[in-house]
N, C-alpha and C positions, 0 to 999 in steps of 0.2 A: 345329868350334869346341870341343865338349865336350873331343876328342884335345888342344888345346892348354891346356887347363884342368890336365891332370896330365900332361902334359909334363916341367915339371921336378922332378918325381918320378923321373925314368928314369935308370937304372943299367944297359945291355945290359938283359938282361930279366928281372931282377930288381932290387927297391926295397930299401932298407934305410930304415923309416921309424919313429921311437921307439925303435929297438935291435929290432926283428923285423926278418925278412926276408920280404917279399911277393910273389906272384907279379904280375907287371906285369895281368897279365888280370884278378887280382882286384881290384886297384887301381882300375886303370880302370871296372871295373864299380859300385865301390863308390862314387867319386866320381861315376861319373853320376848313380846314382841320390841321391845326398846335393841332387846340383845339381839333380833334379829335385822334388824335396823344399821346398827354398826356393820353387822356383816354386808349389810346390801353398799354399805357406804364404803369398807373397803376393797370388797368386789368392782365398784364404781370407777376407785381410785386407781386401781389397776387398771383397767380396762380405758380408763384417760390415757394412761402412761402407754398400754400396749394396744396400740390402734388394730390389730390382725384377729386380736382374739377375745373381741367383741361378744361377750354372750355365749361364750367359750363356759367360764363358767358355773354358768346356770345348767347347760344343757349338759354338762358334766353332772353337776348335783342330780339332775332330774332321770341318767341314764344310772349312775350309782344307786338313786335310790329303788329306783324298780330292780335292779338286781338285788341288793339286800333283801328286797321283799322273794323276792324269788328264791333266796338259799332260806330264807324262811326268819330273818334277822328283824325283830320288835324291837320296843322300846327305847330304852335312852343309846342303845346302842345302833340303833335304826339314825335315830337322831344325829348323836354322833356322825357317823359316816355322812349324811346329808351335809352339816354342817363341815365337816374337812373336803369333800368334795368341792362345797362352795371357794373354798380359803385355798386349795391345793396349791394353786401358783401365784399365790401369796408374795414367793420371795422374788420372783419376778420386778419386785418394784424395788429390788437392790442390784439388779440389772444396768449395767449402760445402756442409754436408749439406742445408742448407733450399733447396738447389737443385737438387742431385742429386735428393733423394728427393719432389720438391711434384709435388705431386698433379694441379694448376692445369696451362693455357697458361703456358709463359716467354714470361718480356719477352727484347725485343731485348737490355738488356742481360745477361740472365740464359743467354740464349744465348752469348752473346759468353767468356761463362766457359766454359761448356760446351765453347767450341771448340777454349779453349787444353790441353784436357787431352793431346793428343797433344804438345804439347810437355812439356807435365810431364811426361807418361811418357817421351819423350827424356831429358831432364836427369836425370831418376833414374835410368836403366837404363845411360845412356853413363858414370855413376861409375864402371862395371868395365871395362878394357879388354875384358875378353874376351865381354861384351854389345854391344858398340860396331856390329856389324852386325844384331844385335836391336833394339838402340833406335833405326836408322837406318828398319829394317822400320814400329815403334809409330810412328813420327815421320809420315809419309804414308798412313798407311791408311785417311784419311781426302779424299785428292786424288782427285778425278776424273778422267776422259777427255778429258771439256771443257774440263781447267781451270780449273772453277769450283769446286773443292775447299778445304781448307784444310789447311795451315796456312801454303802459299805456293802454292799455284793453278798446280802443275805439270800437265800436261797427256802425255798419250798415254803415250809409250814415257819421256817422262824422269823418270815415277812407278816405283818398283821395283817387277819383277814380283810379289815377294812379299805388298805393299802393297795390289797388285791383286787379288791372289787372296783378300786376307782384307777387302777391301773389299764384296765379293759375297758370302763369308759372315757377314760382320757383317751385313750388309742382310738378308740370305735370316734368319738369326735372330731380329734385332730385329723384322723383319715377320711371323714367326707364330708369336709369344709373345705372352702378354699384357702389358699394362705398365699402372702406375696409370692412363691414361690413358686407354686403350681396351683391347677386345679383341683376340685374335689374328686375324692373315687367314691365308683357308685359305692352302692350300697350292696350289689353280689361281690362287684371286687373286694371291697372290704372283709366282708363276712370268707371268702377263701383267705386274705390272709392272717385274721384270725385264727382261720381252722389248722393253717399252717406253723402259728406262731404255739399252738396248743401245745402246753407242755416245755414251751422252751421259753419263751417273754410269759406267756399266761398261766395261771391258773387253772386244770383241768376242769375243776368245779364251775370254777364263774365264769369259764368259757361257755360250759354246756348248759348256763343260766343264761348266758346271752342268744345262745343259741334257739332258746325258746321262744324270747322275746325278740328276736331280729325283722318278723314280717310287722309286729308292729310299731314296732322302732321304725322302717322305712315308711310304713302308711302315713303313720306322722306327719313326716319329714314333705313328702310329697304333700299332703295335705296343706304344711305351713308353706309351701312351694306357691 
């Protein structure tokens, strides 16, 4: 995705951009990271807006991406998933803030806003063509196994794998953080109710991917402790 981002940049393999001349390599490199940049800076803007979920996330991208690598998932589709990870609660900044951040039980309908934020984050992210399989990613990472997900109660294999994977760690996150609301669960209580949720919120697959990676996922954890 990113290669088609400075695509029409391309001269044989060299750029002619402003009246210099660039080597295609530099280019490329420079634009990722420009495009990575943006993200850190809308990750930023949220994480202003939603005081709870501080570095939320990062450690979302950082538990998706070691799962991807774990079902065995390379290149731009590797990428990909890092990058929707990053963005996933995106639409969170179309949120009212006396609801994002209360402190309280949500009401039903308080919830019901809550749930439309992955489509917020669709409509914002699909403005760019070249996000249009990122905001495809934000748009279901909230569907289930069952089918009882939102934000159209797709089921098993017709949720994107990507969706999947950062389903399990959005959950493995949110479950052992704190949040206004309660405390964090360890990291065994977490991992039973994964094991629990197998097959009916998760993913058999990227369950039993988490599964492998869960003693080092806690050493971490303790470690940044």
């Amino acid at each position: 995705m990113l290669q088609s981002i400075v695509r029409f940049f391309r001269l044989g393999n060299l750029k002619q951009v402003a009246g210099f001349t660039w080597d295609s390599q530099d280019v490329e490199q420079s634009n990722r990271e420009f495009f990575h940049d943006i993200i850190e800076c809308l990750v930023a803007a949220l994480e202003a807006k939603d005081c709870y979920t501080c570095g939320h996330s990062s450690r979302v991208a950082d538990l998706s991406l070691d799962l991807a690598r774990g079902l065995g998932i390379t290149g731009e589709a590797l990428e990909n998933i890092h990058i929707a990870a990053h963005l996933h609660d995106i639409g969170k900044m179309g949120i009212a803030d006396n609801i994002l951040n209360k402190r309280g039980k949500l009401l039903l309908e308080e919830w019901a806003q809550i749930h439309l934020h992955p489509v917020i984050g669709y409509n914002i992210l699909r403005k760019s063509k070249k996000l249009g399989p990122i905001a495809k990613i934000v748009l279901h990472h909230h569907e289930r196994w069952d089918g009882k997900g939102y934000p159209h109660g797709l089921r098993r294999y017709n949720i994107p794998l990507a969706s999947r994977i950062i389903g399990v760690a959005d959950a493995v996150d949110a479950m052992t953080t704190s949040r206004a609301y309660r405390e964090p669960m360890s990291w065994k209580d977490c991992y039973y109710e994964v094991q629990v949720n197998k097959n009916k919120q998760f993913d058999p697959l990227v369950t039993e991917a988490a599964e492998k990676l869960w003693n080092t996922w806690a050493g971490e954890q303790q470690t940044d402790c």
